[in-house]
TORZALO-229046 format. One line per field, with one value per atom (N, C-alpha, C): residue number from 1; residue in three letters; atom name; x, y, z. Coordinates in steps of 0.2 Angstrom, whole numbers, plus 5000, padded with zeros to 4 digits. Layout:
REM residues N
nr = NUM	...
rest = ALA	...
atom = CA	...
xx = X	...
yy = Y	...
zz = Z	...
REM end
This chain:
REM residues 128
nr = 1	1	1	2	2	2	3	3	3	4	4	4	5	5	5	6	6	6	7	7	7	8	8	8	9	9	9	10	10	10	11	11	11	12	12	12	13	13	13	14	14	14	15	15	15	16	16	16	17	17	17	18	18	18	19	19	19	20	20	20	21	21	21	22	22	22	23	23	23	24	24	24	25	25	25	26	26	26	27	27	27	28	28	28	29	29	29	30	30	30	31	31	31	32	32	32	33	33	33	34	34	34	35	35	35	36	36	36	37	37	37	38	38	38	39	39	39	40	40	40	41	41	41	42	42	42	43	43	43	44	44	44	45	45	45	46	46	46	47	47	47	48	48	48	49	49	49	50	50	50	51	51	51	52	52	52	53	53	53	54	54	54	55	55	55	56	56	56	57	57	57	58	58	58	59	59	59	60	60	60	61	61	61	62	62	62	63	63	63	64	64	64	65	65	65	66	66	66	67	67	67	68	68	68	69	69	69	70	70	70	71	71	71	72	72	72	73	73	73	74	74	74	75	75	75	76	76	76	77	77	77	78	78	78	79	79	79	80	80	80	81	81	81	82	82	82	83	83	83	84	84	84	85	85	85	86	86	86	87	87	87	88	88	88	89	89	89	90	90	90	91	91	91	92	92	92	93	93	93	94	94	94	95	95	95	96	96	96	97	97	97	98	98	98	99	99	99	100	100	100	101	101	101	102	102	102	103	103	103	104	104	104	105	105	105	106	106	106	107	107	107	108	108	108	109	109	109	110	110	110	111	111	111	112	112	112	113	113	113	114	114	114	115	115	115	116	116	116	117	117	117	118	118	118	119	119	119	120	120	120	121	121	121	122	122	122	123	123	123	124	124	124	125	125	125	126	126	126	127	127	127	128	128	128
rest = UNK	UNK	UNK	UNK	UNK	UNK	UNK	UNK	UNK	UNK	UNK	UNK	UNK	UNK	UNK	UNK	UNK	UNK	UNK	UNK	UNK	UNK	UNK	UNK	UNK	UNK	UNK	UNK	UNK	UNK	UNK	UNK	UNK	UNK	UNK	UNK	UNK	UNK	UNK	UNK	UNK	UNK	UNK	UNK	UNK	UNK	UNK	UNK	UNK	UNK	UNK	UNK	UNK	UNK	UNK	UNK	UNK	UNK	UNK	UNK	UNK	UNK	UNK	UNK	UNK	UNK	UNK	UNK	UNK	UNK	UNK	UNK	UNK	UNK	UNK	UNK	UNK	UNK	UNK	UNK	UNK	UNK	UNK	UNK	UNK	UNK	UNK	UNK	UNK	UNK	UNK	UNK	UNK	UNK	UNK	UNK	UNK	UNK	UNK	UNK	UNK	UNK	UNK	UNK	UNK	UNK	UNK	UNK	UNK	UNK	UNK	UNK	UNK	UNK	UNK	UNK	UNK	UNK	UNK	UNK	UNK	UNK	UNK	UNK	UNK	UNK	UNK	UNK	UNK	UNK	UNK	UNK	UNK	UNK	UNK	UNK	UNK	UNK	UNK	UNK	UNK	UNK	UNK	UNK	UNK	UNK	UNK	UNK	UNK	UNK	UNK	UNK	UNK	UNK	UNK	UNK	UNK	UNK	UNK	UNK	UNK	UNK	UNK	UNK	UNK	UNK	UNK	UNK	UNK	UNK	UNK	UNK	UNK	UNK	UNK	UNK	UNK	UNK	UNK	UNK	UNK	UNK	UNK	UNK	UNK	UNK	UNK	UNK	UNK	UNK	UNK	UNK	UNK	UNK	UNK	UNK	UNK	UNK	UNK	UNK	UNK	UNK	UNK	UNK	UNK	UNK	UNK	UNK	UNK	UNK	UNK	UNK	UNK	UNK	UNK	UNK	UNK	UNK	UNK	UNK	UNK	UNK	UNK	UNK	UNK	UNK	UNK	UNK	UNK	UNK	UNK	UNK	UNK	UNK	UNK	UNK	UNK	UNK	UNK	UNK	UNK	UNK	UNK	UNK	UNK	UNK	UNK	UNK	UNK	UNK	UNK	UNK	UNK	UNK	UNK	UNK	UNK	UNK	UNK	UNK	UNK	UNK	UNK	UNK	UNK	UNK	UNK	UNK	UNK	UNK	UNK	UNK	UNK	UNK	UNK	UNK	UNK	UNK	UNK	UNK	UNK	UNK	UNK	UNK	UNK	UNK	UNK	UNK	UNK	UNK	UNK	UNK	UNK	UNK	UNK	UNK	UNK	UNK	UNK	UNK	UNK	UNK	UNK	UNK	UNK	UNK	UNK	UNK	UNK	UNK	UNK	UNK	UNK	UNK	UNK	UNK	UNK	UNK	UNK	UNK	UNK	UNK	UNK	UNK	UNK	UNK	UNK	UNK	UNK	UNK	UNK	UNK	UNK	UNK	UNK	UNK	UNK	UNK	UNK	UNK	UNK	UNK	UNK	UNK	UNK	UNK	UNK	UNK	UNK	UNK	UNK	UNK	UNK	UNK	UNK	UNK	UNK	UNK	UNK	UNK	UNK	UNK	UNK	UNK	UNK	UNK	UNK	UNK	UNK	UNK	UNK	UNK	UNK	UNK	UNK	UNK	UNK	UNK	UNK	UNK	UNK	UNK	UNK	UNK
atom = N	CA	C	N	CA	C	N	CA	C	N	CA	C	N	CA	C	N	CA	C	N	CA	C	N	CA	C	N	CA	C	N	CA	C	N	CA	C	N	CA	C	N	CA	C	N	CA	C	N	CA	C	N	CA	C	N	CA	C	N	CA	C	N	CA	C	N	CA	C	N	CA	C	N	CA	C	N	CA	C	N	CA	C	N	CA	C	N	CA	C	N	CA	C	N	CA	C	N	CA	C	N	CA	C	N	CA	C	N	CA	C	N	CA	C	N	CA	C	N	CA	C	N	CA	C	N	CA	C	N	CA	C	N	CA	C	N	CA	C	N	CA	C	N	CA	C	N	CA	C	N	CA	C	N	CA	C	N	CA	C	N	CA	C	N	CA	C	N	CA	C	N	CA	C	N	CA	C	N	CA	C	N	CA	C	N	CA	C	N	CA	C	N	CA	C	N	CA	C	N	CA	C	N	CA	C	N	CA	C	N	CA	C	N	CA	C	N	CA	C	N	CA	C	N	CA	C	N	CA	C	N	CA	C	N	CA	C	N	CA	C	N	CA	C	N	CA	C	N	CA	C	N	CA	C	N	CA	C	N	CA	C	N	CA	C	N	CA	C	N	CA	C	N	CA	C	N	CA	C	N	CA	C	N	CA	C	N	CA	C	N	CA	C	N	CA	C	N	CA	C	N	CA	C	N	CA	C	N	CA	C	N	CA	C	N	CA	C	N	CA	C	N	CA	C	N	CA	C	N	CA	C	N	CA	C	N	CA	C	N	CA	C	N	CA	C	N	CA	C	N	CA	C	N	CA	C	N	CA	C	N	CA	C	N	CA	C	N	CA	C	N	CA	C	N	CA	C	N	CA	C	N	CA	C	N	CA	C	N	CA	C	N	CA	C	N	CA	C	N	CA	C	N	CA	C	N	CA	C	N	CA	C	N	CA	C	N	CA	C	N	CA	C	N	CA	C	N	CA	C	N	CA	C	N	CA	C	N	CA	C	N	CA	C	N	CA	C
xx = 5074	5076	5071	5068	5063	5067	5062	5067	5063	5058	5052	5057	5054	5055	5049	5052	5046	5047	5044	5042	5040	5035	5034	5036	5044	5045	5040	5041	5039	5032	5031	5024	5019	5019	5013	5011	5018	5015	5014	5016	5013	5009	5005	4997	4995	4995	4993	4994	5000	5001	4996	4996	4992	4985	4984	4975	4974	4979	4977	4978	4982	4984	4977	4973	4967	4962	4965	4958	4958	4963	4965	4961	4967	4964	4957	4953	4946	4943	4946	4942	4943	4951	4953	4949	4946	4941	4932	4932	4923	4924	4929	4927	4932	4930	4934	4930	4924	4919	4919	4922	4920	4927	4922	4924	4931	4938	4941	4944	4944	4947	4952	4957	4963	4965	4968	4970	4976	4976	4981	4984	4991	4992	4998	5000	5006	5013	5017	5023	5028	5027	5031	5038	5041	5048	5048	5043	5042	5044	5040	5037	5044	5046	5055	5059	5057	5063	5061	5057	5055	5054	5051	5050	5043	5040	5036	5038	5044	5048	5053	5056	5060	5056	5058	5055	5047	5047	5040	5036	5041	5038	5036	5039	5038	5031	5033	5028	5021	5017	5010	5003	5009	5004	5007	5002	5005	5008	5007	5008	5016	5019	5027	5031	5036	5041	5043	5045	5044	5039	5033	5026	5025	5022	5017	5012	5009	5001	5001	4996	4996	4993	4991	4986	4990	4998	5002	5000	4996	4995	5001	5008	5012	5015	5012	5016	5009	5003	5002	5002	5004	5006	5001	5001	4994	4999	4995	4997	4998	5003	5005	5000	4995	4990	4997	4994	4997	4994	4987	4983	4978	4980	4975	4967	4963	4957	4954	4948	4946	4939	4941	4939	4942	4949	4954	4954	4949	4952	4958	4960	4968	4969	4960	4959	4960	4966	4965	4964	4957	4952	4957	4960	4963	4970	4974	4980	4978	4971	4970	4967	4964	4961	4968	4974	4979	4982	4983	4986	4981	4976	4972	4974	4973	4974	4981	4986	4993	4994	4990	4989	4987	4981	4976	4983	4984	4990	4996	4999	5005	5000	4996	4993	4991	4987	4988	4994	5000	5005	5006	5009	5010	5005	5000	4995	4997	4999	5000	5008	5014	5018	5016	5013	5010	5007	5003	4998	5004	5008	5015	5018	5021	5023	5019	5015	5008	5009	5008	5007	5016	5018	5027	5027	5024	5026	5021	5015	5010	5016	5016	5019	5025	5030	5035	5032	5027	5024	5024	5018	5016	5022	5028	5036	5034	5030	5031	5035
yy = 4959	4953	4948	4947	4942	4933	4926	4921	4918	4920	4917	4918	4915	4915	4918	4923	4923	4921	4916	4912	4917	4921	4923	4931	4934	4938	4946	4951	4957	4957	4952	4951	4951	4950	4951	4958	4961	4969	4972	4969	4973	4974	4967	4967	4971	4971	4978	4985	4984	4993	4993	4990	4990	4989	4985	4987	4994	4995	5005	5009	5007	5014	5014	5005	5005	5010	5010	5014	5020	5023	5030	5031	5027	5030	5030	5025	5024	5030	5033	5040	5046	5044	5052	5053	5046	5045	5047	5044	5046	5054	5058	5065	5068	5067	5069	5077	5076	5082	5086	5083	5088	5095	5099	5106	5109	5107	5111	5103	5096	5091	5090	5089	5088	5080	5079	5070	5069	5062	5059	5054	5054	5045	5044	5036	5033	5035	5037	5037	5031	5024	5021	5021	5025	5027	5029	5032	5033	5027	5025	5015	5014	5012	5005	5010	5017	5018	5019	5015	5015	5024	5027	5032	5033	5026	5027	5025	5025	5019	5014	5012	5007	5001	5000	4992	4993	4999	5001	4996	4994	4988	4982	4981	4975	4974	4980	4980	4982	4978	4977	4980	4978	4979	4988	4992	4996	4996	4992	4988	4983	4983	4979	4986	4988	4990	4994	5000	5004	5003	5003	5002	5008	5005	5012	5011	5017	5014	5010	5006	4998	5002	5008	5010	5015	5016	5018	5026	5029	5035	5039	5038	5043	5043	5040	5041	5044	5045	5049	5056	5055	5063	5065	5074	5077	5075	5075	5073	5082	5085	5089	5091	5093	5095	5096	5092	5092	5099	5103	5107	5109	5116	5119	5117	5118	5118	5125	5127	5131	5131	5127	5123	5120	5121	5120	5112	5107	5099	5099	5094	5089	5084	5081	5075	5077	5071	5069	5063	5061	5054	5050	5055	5048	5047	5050	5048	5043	5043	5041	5034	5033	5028	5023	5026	5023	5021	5025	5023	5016	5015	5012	5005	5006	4999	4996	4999	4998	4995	5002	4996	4989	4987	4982	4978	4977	4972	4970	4975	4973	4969	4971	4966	4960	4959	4956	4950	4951	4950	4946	4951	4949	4945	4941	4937	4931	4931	4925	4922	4926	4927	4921	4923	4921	4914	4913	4908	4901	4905	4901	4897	4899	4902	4895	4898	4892	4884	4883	4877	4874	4879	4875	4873	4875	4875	4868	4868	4864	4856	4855	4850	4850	4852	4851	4847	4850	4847	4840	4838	4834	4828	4829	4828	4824	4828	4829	4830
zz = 5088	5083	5085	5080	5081	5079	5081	5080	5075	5076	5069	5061	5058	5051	5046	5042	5035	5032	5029	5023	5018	5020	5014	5012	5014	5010	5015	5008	5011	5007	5004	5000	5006	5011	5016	5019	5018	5020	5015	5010	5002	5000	5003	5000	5006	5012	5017	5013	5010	5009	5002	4998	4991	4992	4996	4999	5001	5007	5008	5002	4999	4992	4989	4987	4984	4989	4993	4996	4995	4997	4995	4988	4982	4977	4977	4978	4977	4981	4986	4989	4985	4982	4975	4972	4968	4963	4967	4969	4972	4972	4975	4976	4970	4965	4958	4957	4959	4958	4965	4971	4978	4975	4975	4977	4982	4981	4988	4989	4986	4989	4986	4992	4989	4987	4984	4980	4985	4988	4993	4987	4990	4989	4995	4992	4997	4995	5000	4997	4998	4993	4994	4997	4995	4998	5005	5007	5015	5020	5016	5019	5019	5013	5012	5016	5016	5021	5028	5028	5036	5040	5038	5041	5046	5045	5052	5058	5058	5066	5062	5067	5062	5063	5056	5053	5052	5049	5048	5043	5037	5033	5038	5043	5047	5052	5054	5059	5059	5061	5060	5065	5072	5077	5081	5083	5087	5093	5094	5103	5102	5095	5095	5096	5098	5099	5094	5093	5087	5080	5084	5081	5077	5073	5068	5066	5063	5061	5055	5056	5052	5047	5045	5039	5036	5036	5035	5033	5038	5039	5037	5042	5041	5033	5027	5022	5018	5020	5017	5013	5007	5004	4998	5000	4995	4988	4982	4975	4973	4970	4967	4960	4959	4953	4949	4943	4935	4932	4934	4930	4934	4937	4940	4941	4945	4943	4947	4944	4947	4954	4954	4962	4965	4964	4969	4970	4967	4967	4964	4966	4962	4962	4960	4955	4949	4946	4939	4937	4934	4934	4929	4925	4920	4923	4929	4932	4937	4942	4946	4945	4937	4935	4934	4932	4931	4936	4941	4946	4950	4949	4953	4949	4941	4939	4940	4941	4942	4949	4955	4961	4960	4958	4957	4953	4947	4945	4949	4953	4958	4966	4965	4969	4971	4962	4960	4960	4958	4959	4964	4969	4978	4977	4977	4978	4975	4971	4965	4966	4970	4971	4980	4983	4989	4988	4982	4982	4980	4975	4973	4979	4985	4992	4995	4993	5001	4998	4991	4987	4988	4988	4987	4996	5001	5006	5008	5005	5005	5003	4997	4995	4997	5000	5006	5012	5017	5021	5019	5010	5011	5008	5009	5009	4999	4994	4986	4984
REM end
């Protein structure tokens, strides 16, 4: 039990986990044409439910007490192909192009949500 306070919500490890997903997808997409590559993504659900340790959304560092990897390795999962290919990828550029802009806008989000957060806490300090 920690005695700190979060201010800001689960929006901090949000933007952690939606930077990683951006990267994922950004790797699905460059090897859209590699031969045999399978497609990853994040399983959100993994995450909220804490399935890399408890308080997997919370924890940052591997060295805190039911730590986990900070690059949410354990939620990644291969993506189920919509349509065979015959090279065995399981890219699909126009799901992954969507998935990536949809990360990108929730990120988005979380950040503006965050910026929101800093300024109201800003003008509290400066007793506004």
């Amino acid at each position: 039990m920690s005695n700190s306070i979060n201010v800001f919500g689960v929006h901090t490890q949000a933007l952690a986990l939606r930077a990683r997903r951006a990267e994922v997808l950004a790797t699905n997409l460059a090897n859209a044409d590699t031969p045999g590559y399978q497609a990853r993504d994040l399983d959100f659900a993994a995450v909220l439910a804490g399935e890399g340790g408890e308080g997997a959304m919370l924890t940052t560092n591997l060295r805190h007490l039911g730590g986990v990897d900070p690059d949410f390795s354990y939620a990644l999962r291969y993506r189920d192909p919509l349509q065979a290919s015959l090279d065995q990828n399981t890219v699909d550029v126009q799901a992954e192009r969507a998935a990536f802009t949809d990360n990108a806008m929730r990120y988005q989000a979380s950040l503006t949500f965050l910026n929101g957060r800093i300024r109201g806490l800003l003008s509290a300090l400066r007793g506004e």
